[in-house]
C-alpha positions as CSV (number, residue, x, y, z in Angstrom):
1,X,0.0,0.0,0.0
2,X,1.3,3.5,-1.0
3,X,1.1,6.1,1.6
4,X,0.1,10.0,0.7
5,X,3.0,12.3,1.8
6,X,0.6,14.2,3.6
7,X,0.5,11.3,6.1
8,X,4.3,10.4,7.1
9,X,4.4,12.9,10.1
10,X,1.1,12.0,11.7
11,X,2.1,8.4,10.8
12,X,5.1,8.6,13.1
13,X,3.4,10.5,15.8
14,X,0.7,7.8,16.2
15,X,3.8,5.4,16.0
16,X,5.9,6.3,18.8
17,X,3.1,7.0,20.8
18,X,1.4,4.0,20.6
19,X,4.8,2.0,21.4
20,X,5.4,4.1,24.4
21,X,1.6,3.8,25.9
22,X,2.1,-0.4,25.0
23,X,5.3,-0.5,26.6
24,X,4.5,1.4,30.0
25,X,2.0,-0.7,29.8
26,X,3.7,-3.8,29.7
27,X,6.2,-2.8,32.7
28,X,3.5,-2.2,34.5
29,X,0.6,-4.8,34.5
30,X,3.2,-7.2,32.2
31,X,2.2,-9.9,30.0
32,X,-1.7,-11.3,30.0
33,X,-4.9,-11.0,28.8
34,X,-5.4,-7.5,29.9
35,X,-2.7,-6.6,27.7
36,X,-3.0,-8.8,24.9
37,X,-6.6,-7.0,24.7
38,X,-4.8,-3.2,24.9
39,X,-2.3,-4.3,22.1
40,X,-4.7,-5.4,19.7
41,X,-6.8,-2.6,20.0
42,X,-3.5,0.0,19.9
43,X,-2.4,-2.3,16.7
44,X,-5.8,-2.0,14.6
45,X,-5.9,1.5,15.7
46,X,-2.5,2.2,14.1
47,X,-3.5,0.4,10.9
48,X,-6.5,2.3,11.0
49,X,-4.8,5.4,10.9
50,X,-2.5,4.5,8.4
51,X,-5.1,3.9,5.8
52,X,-6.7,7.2,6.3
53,X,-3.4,8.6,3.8
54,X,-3.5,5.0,1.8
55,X,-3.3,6.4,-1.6
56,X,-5.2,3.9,-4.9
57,X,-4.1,3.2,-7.8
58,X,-6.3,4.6,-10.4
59,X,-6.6,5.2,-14.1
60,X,-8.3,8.4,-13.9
61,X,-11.4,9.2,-15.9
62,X,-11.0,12.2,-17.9
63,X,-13.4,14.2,-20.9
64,X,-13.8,17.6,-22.0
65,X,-17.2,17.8,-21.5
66,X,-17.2,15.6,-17.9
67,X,-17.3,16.6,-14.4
68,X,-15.3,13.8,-12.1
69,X,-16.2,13.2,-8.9
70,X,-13.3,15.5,-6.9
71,X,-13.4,12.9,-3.8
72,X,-14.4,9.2,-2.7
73,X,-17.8,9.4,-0.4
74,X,-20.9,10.0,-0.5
75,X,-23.2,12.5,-2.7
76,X,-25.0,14.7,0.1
77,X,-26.6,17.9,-1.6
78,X,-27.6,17.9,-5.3
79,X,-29.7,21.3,-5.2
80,X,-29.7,24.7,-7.0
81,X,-28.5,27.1,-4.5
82,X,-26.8,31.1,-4.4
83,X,-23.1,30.8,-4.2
84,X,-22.5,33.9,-2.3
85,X,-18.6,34.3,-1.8
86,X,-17.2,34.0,-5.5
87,X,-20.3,33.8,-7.8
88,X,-22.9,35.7,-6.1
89,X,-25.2,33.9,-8.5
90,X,-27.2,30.7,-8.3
91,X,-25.5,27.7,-9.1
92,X,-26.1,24.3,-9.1
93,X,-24.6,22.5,-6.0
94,X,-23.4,19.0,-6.0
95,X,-21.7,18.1,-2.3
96,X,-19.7,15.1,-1.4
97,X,-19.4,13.3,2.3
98,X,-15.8,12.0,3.2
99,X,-16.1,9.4,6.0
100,X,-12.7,8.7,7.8
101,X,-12.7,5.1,6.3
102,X,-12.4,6.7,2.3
103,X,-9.4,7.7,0.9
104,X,-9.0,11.7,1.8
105,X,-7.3,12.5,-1.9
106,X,-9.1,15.5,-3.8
107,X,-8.8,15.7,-7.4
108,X,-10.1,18.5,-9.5
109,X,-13.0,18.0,-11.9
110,X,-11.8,19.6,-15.0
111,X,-9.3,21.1,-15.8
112,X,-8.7,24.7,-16.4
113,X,-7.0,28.1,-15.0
114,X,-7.3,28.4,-10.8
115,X,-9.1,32.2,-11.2
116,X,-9.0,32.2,-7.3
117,X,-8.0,30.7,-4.2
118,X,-9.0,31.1,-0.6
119,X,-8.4,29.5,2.6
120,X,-11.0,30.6,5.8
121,X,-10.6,29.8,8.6
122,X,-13.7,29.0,10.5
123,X,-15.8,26.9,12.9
124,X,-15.6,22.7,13.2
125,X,-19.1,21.7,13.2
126,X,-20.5,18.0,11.5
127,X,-19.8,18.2,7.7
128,X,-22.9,17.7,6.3
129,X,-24.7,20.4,7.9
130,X,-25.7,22.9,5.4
131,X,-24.0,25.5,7.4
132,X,-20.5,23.9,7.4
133,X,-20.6,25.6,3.7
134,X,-20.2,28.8,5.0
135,X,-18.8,28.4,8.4
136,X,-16.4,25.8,8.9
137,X,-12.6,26.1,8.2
138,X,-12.5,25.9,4.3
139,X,-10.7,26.7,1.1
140,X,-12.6,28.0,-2.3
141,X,-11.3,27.1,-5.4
142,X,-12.2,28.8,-8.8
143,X,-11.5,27.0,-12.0
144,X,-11.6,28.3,-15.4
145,X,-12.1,25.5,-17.8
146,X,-12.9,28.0,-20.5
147,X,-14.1,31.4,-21.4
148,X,-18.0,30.1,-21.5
149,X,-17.2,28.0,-18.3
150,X,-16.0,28.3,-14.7
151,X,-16.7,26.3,-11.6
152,X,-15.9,26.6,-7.7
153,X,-14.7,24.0,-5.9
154,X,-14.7,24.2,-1.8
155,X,-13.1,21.8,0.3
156,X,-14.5,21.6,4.1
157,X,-13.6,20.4,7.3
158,X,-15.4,18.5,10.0
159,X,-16.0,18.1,13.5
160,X,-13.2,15.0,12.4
161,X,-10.6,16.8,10.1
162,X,-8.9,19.8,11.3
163,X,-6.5,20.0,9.0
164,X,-7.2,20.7,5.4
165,X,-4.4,20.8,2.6
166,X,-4.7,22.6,-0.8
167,X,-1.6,22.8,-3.5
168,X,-4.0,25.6,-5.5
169,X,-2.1,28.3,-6.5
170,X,-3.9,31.4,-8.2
171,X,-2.8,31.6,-11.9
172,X,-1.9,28.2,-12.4
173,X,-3.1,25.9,-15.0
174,X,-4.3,22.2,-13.6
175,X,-5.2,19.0,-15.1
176,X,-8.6,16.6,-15.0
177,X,-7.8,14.7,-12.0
178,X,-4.9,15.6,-11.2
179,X,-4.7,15.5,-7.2
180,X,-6.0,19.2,-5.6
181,X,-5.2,18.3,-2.3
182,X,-5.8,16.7,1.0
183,X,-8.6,16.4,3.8
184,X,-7.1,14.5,7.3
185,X,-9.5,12.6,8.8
186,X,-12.4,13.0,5.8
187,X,-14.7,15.6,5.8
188,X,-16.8,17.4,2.5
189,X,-16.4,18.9,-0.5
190,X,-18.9,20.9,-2.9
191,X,-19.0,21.6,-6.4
192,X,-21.1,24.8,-7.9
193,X,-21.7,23.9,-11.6
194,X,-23.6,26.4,-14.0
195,X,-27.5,26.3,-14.2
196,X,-28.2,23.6,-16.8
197,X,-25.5,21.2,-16.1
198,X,-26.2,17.2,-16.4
199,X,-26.1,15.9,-13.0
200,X,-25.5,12.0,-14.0
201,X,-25.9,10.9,-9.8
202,X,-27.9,10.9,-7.5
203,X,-28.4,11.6,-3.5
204,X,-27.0,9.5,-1.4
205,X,-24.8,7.3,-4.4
206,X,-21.2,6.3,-3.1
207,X,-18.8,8.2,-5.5
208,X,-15.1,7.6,-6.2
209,X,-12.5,10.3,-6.7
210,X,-11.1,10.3,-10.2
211,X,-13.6,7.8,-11.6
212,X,-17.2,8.6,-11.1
213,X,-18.7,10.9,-13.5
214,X,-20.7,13.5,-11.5
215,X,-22.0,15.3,-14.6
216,X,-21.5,17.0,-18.2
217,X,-21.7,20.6,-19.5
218,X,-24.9,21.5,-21.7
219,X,-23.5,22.4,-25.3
């Protein structure tokens, strides 16, 4: 299994203090059931962790005219909504739900020119709360795929995952699937698509980053 950069420190940190809790442990009740119990547990915990940053191996669906799912979960929000940061328009709002057991990679949807780039900081409440949107710690991202159109992409964090990682840089051209970033410990992320585009999923369907096709552009 190949593990996401974004995971080695954390990795080690969960590492050294799991052997130090199991070996204090040991000195101190020793060898026995007790124990045997505590190690497993520590052990699958560790594992656990270490396949929150697992990273797949994919052949990444790509197409001119396709929106790709930006991250494994599940679809949340399909609705037409006012996007009021970037936008200030309605827009058509596709949401996805990370749970801490899928993989935490984001991948952007199209590809295009990043038009802008923000990180807020902000509040921790549960993900799919409608108001995590606009209040918890996020980062907006505003792709370009062409002059006739641009999405925003926002990725959010949960009551779970503090820690949200975004290699967006204004200015910069990306690629279909190409990885946008990182969510630790899972969390949401929402798509707002032009009025009129093809939504091919539906509430509540288990996506896959890179590989499901959330939806085309009208013609």
């Amino acid at each position: 299994m190949t593990i996401h950069k974004e995971g080695f420190g954390i990795i080690a940190v969960f590492f050294i203090a799991i052997a130090v809790i199991d070996a204090i442990l040991f000195f101190t009740i020793g060898s026995g059931l007790l124990f045997d119990i505590f190690f497993a547990v520590s052990i699958t915990f560790f594992l656990l962790v270490v396949s929150f940053f697992r990273v797949p191996k994919r052949t990444p669906v790509v197409g001119d005219n396709l929106i790709i799912a930006p991250a494994d979960g599940k679809v949340v929000v399909i609705e037409e909504t006012e996007e009021l940061e970037y936008f200030k328009d309605r827009r058509l709002q596709v949401s996805i739900f990370m749970s801490p057991l899928n993989v935490h990679i984001n991948w952007y949807p199209v590809q295009g020119l990043i038009k802008y780039f923000r990180h807020h900081s902000g509040l921790f409440l549960k993900a799919w709360l409608p108001k995590s949107s606009s209040e918890n710690e996020r980062t907006t991202i505003v792709i370009e795929k062409d002059k006739n159109i641009t999405i925003l992409m926002r990725q959010i964090a949960g009551a779970v995952a503090r820690r949200i990682v975004s290699y967006s840089v204004e200015g910069e051209k990306v690629e279909q699937c190409q990885q946008e970033g990182f969510i630790k410990f899972g969390s949401r992320v929402d798509l707002y698509l032009p009025l009129g585009t093809k939504i091919d999923v539906k509430l509540n369907q288990k996506v896959t980053g890179s590989q499901t096709i959330i939806g085309r552009f009208s013609d």
